[in-house]
SEZADREN-824581 format. One line per field, with one value per atom (N, C-alpha, C): residue in one letter; atom name; x, y, z. Coordinates in Angstrom, 2 decimals, padded with zeros to 5 digits. Layout:
mimi	[A; ...]
keti	[CA; ...]
X	[X; ...]
Y	[Y; ...]
Z	[Z; ...]
//
This chain:
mimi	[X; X; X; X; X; X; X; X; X; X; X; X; X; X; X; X; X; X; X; X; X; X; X; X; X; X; X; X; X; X; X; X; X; X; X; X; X; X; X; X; X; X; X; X; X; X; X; X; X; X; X; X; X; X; X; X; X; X; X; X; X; X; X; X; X; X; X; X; X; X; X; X; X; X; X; X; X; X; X; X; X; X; X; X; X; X; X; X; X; X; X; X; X; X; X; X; X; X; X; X; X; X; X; X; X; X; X; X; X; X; X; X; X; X; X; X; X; X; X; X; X; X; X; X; X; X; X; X; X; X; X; X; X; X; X; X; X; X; X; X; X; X; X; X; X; X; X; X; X; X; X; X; X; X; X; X; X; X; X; X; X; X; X; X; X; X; X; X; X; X; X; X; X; X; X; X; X; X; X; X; X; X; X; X; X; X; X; X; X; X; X; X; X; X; X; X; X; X; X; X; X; X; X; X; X; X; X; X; X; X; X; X; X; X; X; X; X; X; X; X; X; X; X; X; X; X; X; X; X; X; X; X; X; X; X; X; X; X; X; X; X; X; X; X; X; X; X; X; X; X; X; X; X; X; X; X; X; X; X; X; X; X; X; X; X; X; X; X; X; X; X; X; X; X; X; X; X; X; X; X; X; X; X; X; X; X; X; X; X; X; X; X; X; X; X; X; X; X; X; X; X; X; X; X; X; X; X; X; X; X; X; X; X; X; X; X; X; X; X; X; X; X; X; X; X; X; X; X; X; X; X; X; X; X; X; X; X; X; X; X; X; X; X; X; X; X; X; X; X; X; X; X; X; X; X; X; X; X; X; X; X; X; X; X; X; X; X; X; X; X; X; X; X; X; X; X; X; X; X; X; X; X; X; X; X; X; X; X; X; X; X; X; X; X; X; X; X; X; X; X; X; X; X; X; X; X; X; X; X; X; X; X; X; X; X; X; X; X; X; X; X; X; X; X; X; X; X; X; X; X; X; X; X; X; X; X; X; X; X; X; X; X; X; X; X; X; X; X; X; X; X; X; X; X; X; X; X; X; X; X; X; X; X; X; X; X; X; X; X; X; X; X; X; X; X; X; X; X; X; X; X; X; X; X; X; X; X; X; X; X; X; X; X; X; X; X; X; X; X; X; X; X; X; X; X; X; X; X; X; X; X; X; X; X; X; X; X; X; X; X; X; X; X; X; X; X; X; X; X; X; X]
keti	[N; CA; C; N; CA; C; N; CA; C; N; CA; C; N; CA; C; N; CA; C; N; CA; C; N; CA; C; N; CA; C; N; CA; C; N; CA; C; N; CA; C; N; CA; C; N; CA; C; N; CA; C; N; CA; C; N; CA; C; N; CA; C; N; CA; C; N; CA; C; N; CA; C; N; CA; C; N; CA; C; N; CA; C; N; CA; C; N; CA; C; N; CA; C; N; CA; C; N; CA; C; N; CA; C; N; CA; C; N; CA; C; N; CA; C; N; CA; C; N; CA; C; N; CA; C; N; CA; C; N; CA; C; N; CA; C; N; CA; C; N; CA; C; N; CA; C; N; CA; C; N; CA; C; N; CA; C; N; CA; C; N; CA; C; N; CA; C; N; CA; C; N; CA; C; N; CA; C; N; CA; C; N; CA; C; N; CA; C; N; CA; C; N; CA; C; N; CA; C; N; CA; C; N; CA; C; N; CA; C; N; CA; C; N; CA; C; N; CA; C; N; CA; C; N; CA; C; N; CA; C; N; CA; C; N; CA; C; N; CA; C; N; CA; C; N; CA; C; N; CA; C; N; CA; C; N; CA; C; N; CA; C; N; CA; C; N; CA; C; N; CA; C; N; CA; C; N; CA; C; N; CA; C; N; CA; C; N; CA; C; N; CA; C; N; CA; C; N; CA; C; N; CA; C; N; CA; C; N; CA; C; N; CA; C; N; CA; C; N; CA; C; N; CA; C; N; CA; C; N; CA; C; N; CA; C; N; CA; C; N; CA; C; N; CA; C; N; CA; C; N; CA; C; N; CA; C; N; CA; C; N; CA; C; N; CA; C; N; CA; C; N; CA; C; N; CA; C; N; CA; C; N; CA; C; N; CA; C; N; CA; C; N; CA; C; N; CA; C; N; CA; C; N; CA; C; N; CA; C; N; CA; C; N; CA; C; N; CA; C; N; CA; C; N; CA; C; N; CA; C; N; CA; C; N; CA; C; N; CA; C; N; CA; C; N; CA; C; N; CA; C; N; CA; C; N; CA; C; N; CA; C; N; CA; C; N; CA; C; N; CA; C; N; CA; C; N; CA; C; N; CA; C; N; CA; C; N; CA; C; N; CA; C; N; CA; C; N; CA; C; N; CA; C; N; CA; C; N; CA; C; N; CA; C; N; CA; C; N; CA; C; N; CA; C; N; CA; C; N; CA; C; N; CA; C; N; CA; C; N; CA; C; N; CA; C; N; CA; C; N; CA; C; N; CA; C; N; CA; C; N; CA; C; N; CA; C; N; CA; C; N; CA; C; N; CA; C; N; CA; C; N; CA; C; N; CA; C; N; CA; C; N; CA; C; N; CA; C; N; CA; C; N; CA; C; N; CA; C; N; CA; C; N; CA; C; N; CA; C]
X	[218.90; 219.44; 219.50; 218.66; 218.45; 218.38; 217.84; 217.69; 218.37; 217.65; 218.35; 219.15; 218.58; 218.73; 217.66; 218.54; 217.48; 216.96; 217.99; 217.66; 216.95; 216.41; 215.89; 214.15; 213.66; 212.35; 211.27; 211.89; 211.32; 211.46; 210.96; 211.61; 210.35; 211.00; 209.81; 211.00; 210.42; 210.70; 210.55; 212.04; 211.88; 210.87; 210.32; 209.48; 210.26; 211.49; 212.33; 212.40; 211.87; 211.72; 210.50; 210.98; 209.67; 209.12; 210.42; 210.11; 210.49; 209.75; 211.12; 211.10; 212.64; 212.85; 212.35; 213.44; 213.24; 214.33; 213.10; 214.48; 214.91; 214.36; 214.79; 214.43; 213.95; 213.43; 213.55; 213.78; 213.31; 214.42; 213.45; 213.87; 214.32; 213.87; 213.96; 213.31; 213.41; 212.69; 211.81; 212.35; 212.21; 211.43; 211.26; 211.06; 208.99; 208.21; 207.35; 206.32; 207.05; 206.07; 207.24; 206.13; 206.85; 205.74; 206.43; 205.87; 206.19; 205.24; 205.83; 205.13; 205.48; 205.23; 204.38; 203.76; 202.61; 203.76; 204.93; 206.08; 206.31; 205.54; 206.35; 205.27; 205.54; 204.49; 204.47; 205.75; 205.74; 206.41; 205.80; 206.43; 207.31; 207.92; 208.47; 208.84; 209.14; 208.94; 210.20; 209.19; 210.07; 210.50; 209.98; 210.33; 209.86; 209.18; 209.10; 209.03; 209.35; 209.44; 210.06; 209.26; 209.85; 209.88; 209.29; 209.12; 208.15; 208.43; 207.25; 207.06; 207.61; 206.78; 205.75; 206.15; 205.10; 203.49; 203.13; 201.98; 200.79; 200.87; 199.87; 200.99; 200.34; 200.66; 199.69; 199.73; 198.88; 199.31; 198.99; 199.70; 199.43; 200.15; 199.40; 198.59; 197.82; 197.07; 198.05; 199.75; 200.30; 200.66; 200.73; 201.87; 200.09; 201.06; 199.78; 200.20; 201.42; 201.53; 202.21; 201.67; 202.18; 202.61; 204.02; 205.06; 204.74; 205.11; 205.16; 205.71; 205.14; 205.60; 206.28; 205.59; 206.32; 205.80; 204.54; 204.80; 204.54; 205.14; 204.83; 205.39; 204.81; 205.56; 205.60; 204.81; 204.79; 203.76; 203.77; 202.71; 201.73; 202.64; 201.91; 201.14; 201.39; 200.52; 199.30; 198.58; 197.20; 196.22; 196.39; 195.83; 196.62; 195.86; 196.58; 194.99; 195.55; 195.04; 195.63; 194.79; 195.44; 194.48; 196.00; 195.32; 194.48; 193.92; 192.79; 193.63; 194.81; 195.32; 196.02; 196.41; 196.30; 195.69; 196.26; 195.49; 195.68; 197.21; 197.48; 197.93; 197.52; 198.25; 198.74; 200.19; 200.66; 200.72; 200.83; 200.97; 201.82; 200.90; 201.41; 201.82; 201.54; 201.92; 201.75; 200.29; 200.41; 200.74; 200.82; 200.99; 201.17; 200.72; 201.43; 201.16; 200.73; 200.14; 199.63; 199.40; 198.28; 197.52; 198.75; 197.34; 196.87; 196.79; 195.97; 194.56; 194.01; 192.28; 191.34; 191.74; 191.10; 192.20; 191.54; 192.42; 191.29; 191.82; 191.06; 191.62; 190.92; 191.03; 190.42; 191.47; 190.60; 190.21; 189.59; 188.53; 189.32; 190.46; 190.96; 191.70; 191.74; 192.05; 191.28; 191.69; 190.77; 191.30; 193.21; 193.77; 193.94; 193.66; 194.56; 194.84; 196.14; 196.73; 196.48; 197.17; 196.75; 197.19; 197.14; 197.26; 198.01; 196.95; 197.62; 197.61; 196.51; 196.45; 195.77; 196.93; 197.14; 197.47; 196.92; 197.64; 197.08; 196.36; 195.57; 194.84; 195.23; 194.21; 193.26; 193.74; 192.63; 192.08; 192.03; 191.04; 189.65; 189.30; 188.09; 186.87; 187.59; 187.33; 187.70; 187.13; 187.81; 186.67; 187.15; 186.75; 187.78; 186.35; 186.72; 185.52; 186.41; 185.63; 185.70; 186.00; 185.50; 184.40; 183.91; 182.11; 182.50; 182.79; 183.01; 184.33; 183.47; 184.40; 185.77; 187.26; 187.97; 188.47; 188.96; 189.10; 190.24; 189.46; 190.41; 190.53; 191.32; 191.82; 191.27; 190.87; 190.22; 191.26; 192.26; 193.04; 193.75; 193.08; 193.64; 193.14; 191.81; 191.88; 191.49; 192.51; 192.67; 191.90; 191.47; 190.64; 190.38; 190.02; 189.31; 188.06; 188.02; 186.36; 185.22; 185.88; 184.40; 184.08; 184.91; 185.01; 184.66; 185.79; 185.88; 184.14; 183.74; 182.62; 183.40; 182.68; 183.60; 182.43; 182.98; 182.17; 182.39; 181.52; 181.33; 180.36; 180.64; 180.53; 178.26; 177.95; 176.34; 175.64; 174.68; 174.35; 175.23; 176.14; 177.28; 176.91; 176.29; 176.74; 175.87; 175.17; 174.84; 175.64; 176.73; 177.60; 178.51; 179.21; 179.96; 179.55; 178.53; 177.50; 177.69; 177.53; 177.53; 179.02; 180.12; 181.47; 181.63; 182.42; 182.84; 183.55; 184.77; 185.49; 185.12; 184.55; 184.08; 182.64; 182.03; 180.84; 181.08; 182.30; 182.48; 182.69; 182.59; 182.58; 180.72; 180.80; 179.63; 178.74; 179.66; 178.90; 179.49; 178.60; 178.78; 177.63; 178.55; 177.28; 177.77; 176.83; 176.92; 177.66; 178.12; 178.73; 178.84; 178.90; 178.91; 180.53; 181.38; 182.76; 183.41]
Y	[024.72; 025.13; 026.66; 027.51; 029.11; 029.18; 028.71; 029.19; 030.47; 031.45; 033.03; 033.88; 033.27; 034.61; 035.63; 036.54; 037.65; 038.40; 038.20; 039.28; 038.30; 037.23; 036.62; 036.78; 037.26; 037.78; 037.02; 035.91; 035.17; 033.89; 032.97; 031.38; 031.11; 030.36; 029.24; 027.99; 026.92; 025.85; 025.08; 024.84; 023.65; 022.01; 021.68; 020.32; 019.28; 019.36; 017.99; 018.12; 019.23; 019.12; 017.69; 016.56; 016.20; 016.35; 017.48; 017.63; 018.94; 019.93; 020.67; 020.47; 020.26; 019.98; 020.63; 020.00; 020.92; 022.42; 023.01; 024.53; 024.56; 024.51; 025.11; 026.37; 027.30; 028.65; 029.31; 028.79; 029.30; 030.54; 031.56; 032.59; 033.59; 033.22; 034.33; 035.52; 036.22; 037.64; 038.22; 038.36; 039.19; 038.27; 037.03; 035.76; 036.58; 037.17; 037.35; 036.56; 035.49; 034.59; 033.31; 032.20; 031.20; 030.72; 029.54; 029.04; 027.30; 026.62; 025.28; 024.34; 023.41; 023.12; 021.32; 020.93; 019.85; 018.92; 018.83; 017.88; 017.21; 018.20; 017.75; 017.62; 016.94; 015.72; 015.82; 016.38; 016.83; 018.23; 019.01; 020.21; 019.68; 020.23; 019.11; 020.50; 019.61; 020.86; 022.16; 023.24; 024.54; 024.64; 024.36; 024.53; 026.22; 026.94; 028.24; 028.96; 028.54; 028.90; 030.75; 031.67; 032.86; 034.09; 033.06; 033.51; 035.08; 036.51; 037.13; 037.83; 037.90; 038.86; 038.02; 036.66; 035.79; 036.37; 036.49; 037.08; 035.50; 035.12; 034.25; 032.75; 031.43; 029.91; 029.52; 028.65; 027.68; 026.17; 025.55; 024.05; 023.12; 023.10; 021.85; 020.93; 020.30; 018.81; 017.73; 017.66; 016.82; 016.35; 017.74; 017.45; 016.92; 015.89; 014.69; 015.51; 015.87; 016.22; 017.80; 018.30; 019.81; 018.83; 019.52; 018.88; 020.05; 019.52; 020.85; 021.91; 022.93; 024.46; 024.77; 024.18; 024.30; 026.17; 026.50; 028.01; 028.62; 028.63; 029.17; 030.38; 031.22; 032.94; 033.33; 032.85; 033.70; 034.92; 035.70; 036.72; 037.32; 037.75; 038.42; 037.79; 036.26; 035.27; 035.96; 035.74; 036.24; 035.66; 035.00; 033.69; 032.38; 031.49; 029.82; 028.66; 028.30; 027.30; 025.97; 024.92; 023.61; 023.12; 021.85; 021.11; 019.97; 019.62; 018.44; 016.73; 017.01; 015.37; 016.02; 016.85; 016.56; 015.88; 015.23; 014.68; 014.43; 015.24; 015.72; 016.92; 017.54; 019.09; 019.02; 018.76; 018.75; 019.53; 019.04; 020.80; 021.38; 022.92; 024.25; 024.79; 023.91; 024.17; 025.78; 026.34; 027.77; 028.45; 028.24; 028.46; 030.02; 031.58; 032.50; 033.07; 032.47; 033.42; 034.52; 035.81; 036.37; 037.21; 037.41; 038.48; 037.22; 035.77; 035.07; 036.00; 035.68; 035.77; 035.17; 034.38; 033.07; 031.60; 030.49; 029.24; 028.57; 028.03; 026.78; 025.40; 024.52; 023.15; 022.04; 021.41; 020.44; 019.31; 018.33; 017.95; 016.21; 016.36; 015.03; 014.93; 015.78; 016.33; 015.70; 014.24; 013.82; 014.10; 014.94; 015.19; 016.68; 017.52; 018.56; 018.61; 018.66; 018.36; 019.49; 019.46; 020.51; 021.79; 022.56; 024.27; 024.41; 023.98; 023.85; 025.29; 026.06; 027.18; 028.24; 027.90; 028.65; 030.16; 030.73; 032.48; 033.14; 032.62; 033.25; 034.43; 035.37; 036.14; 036.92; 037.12; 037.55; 037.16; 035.30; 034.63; 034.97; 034.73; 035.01; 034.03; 033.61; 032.63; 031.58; 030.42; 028.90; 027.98; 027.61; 027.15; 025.82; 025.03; 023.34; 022.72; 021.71; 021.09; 019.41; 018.95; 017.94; 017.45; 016.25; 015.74; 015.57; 014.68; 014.16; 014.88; 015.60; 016.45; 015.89; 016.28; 016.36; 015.83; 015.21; 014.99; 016.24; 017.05; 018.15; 018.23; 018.30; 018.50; 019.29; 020.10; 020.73; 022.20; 022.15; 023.16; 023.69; 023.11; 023.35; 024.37; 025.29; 026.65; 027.49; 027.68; 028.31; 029.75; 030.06; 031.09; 031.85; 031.17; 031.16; 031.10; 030.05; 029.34; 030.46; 031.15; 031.79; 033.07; 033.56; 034.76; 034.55; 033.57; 032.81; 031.97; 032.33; 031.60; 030.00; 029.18; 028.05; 027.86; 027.58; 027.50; 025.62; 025.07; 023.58; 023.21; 021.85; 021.33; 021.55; 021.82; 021.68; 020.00; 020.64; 019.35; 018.49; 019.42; 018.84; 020.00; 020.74; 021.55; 020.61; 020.03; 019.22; 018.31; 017.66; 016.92; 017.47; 019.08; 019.81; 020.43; 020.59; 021.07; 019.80; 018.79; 017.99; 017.38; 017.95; 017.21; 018.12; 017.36; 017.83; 019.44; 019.45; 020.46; 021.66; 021.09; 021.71; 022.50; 021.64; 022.69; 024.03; 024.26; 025.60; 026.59; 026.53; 027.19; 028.46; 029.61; 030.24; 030.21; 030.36; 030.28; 029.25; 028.67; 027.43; 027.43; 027.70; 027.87; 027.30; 026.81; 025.92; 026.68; 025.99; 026.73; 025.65; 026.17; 024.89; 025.37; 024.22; 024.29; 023.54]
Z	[069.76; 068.47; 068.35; 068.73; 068.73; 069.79; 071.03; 072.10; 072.42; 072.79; 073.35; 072.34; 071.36; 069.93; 069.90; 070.58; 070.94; 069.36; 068.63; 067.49; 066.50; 066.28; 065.81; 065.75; 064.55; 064.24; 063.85; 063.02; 062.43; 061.91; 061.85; 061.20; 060.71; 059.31; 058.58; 058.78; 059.71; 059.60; 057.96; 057.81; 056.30; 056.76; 055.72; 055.63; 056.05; 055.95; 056.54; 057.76; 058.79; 059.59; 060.78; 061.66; 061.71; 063.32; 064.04; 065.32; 065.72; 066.50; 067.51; 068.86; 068.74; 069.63; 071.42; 072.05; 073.47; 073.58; 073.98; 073.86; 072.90; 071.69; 070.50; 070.29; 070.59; 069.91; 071.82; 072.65; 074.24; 073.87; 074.61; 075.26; 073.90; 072.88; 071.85; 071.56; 072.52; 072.59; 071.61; 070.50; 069.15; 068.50; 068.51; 067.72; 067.40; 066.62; 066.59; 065.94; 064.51; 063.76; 063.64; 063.66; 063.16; 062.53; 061.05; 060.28; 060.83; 061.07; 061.38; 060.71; 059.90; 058.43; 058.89; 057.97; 058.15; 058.44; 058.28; 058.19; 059.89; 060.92; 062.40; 062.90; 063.65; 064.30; 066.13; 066.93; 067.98; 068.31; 068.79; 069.63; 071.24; 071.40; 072.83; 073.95; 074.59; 075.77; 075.90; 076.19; 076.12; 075.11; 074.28; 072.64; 072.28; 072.40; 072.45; 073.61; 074.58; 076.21; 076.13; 076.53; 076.64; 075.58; 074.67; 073.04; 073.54; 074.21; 074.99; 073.52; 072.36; 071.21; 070.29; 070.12; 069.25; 069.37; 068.35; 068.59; 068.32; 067.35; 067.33; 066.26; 066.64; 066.43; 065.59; 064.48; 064.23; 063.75; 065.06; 065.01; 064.09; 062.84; 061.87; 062.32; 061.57; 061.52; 062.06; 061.69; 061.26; 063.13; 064.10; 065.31; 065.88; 066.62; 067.74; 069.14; 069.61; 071.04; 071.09; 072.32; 072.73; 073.24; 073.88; 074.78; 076.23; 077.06; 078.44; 078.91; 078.70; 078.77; 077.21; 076.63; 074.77; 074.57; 074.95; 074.50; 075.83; 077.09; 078.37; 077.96; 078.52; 078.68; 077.56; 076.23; 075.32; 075.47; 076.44; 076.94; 075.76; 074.79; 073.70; 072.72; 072.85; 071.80; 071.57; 070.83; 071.03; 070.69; 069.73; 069.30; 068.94; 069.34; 068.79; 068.27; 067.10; 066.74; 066.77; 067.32; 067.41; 066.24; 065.69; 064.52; 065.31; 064.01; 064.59; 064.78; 064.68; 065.30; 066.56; 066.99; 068.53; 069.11; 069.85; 070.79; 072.10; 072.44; 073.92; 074.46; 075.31; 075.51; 077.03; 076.79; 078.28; 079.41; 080.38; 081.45; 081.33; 081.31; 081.21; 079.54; 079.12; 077.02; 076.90; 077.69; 077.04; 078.67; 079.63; 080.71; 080.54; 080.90; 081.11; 080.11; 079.28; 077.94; 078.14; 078.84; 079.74; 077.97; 076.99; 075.73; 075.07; 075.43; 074.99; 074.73; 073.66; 073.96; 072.83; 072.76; 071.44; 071.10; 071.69; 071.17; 070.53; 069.63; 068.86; 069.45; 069.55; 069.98; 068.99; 068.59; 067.01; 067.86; 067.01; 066.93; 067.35; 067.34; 068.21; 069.69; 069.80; 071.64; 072.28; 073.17; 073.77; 075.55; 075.96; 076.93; 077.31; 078.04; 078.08; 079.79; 079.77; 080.96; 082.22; 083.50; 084.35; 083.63; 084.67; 084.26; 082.38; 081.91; 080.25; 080.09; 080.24; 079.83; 081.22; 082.03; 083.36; 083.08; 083.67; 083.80; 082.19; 081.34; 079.91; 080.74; 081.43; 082.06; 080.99; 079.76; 078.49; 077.60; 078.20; 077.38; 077.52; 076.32; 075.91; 075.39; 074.11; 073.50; 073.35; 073.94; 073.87; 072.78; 071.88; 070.82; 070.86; 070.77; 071.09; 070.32; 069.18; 068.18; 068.85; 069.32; 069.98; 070.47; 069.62; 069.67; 071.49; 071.77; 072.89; 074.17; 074.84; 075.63; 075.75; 075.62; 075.88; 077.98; 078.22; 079.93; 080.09; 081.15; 082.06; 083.23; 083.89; 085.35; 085.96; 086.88; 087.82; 087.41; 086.89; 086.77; 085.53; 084.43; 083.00; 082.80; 082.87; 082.36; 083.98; 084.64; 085.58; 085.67; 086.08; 086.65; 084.94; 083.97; 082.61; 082.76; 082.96; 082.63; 083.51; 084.51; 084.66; 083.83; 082.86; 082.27; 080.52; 080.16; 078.62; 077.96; 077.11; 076.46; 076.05; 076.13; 075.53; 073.70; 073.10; 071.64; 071.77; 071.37; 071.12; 069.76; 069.06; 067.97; 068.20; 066.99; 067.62; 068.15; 068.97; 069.59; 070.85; 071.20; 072.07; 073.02; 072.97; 074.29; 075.98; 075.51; 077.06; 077.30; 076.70; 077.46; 078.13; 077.39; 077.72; 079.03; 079.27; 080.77; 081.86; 080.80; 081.89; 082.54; 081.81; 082.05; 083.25; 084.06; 085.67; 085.15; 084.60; 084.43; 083.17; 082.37; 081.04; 081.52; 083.02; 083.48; 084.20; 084.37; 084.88; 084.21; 083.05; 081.82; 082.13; 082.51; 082.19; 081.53; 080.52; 079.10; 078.02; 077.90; 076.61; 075.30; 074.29; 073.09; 071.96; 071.47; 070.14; 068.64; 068.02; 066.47; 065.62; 064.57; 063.55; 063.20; 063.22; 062.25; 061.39]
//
């Protein structure tokens, strides 16, 4: 629908919205904020693909799935919050993000796919509200986990130690949210 509207700064998605699509917003240079409203329920793939000025996302409650490579190469993101009905993050969703350096992860994410958040080279903070670790691939936070603190729900941080992929995490410390 926009794809490669370079001069395009900004969008508030209307409520009758209940999806975006694929390659809807890709490769919009300039694109720095979007508003995406409790109304949509999936992001789909390459749906902000290239987006490199977006600075920071916050995915309603309402969307259940990142679609794959939905915000790859948004370099400048800097923060993203996921709502708490997610409950899948496909490969590569933030892929390339590299000014990542804080994601939130709600509290129904029970998938996040391979290299979801591949190439975040300035993550920092991974904040994950999930009682029950989330299942990750050997390659969803790619050369992250030895640098990034992961924050977990209190009383959860020994399962998080104990999950195969969630134990390579350095540092794991409790928070109340």
């Amino acid at each position: 629908a926009f794809s490669g509207c370079s001069g395009l700064t900004s969008v508030t998605i209307p409520d009758s919205v209940t999806s975006i699509g694929d390659r809807a917003f890709q490769d919009c240079s300039s694109l720095t904020s979007v508003t995406i409203p409790d109304s949509v329920t999936e992001i789909y793939n390459y749906a902000f693909y290239g987006c490199s000025s977006l600075t920071s996302v916050t995915i309603p409650d309402s969307v259940t799935e990142i679609c794959y490579c939905a915000f790859s190469g948004c370099r400048s993101l800097t923060s993203v919050t996921i709502g708490n009905s997610v409950k899948y993050i496909e490969n590569y969703a933030f892929d390339g993000c590299s000014g990542l350096t804080s994601v939130t992860i709600g509290n129904s994410v029970t998938f996040i796919d391979s290299e979801a958040f591949r190439g975040c080279s300035s993550l920092t903070r991974v904040y994950c509200k999930a009682i029950v670790p989330p299942i990750i691939v050997n390659n969803t936070f790619d050369k992250v986990s030895a640098t990034a603190t992961l924050y977990v729900p209190t009383g959860c941080k020994a399962a998080y130690a104990a999950a195969t992929e969630w134990s390579k995490f350095k540092t794991i410390e409790e928070t109340q949210f």
